[in-house]
C-alpha positions in Angstrom: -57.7 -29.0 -59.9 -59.2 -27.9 -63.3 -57.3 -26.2 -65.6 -57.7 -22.6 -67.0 -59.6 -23.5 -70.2 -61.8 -25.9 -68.3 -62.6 -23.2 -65.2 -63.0 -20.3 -67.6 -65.6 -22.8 -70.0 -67.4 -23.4 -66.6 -67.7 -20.0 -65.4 -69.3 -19.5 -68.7 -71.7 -22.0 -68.3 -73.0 -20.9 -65.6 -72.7 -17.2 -66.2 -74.8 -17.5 -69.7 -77.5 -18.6 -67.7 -78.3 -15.9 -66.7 -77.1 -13.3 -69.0 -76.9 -13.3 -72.7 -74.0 -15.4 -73.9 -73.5 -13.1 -76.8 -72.4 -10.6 -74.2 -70.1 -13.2 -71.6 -67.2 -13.4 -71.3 -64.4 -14.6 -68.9 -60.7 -14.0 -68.9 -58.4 -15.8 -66.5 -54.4 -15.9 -65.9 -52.7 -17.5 -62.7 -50.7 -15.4 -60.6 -47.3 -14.7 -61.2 -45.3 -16.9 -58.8 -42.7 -15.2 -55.9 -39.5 -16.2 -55.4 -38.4 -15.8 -52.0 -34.9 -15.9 -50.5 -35.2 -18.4 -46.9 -31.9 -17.8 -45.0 -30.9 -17.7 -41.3 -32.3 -20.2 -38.7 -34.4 -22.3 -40.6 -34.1 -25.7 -41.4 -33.5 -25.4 -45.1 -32.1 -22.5 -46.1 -32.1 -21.5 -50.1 -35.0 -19.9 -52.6 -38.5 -21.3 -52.5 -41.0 -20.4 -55.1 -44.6 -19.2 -53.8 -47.6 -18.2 -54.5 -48.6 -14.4 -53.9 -51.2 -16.0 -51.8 -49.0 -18.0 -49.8 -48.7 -16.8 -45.6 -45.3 -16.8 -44.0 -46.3 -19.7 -41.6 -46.9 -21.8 -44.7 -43.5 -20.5 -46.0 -41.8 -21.6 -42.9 -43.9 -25.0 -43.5 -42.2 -25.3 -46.5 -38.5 -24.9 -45.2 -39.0 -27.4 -42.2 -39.4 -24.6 -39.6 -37.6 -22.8 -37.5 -34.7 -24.1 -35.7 -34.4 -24.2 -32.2 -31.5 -21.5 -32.3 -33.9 -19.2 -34.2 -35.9 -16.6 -32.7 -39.8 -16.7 -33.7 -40.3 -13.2 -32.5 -37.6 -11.7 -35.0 -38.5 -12.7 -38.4 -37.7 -10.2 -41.0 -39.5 -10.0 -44.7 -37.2 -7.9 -46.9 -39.1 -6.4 -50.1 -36.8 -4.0 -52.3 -35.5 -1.3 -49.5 -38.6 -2.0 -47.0 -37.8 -5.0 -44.0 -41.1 -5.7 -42.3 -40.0 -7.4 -38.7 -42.4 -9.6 -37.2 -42.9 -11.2 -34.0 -43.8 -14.9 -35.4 -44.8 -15.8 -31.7 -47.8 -13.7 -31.5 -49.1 -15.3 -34.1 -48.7 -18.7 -33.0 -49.6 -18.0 -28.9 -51.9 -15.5 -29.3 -53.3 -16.2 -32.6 -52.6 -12.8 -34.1 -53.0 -13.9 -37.8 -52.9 -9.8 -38.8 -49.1 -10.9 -38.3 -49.3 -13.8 -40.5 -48.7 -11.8 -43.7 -49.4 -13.4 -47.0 -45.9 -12.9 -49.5 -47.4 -11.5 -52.4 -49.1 -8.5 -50.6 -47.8 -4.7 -51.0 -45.5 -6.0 -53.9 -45.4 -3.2 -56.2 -42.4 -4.3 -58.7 -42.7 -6.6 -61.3 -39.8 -8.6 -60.6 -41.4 -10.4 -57.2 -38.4 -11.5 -55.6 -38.5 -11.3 -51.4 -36.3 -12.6 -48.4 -36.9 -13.6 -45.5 -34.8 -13.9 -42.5 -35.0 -15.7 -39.6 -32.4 -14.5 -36.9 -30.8 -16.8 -34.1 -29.7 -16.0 -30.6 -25.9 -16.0 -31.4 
């Protein structure tokens, strides 16, 4: 929990130990945040705002899970024209975390807006 000022003076510190301080110097800028688009069977459907860093089981965390109706091996993350479709299941059975994307990853635009979908068995 440090701010930027106080983690970039730090990593100063302890970088101009080492190397000449006249010749440091640290630049840092949090990451843009992601808004993604929840809908279909979750259990609160609407935008949520992310990290880029954030994993889609921590995004479905974050809207109280998937509802019984849903289907956990249909989960679709819609970025611009591309729908990645996702088989949520293997992830938590099998422990295939190559599955558990994070949200930020492979977004090329600078607008960072995603949905995700979450189909049901009707």
């Amino acid at each position: 929990g440090k701010t930027l000022s106080e983690a970039r003076k730090e990593i100063l510190e302890l970088v101009s130990k080492r190397y000449n301080p006249d010749y440091c110097f640290v630049q840092l800028a949090q990451l843009k945040k992601i808004i993604v688009n929840v809908m279909g069977a979750v259990t609160k459907v609407g935008q949520v705002l992310v990290e880029p860093q954030t994993r889609l089981s921590r995004l479905l965390d974050m809207v109280g899970g998937i509802l019984p109706a849903g289907r956990d091996e249909d989960i679709h993350v819609i970025r611009g024209k591309d729908t990645i479709h996702i088989n949520f299941l293997k992830v938590i059975n099998e422990g295939d975390f190559a599955r558990d994307i994070l949200m930020g990853k492979g977004w090329r635009h600078s607008h960072s807006q995603h949905r995700l979908s979450v189909c049901d068995d009707s």
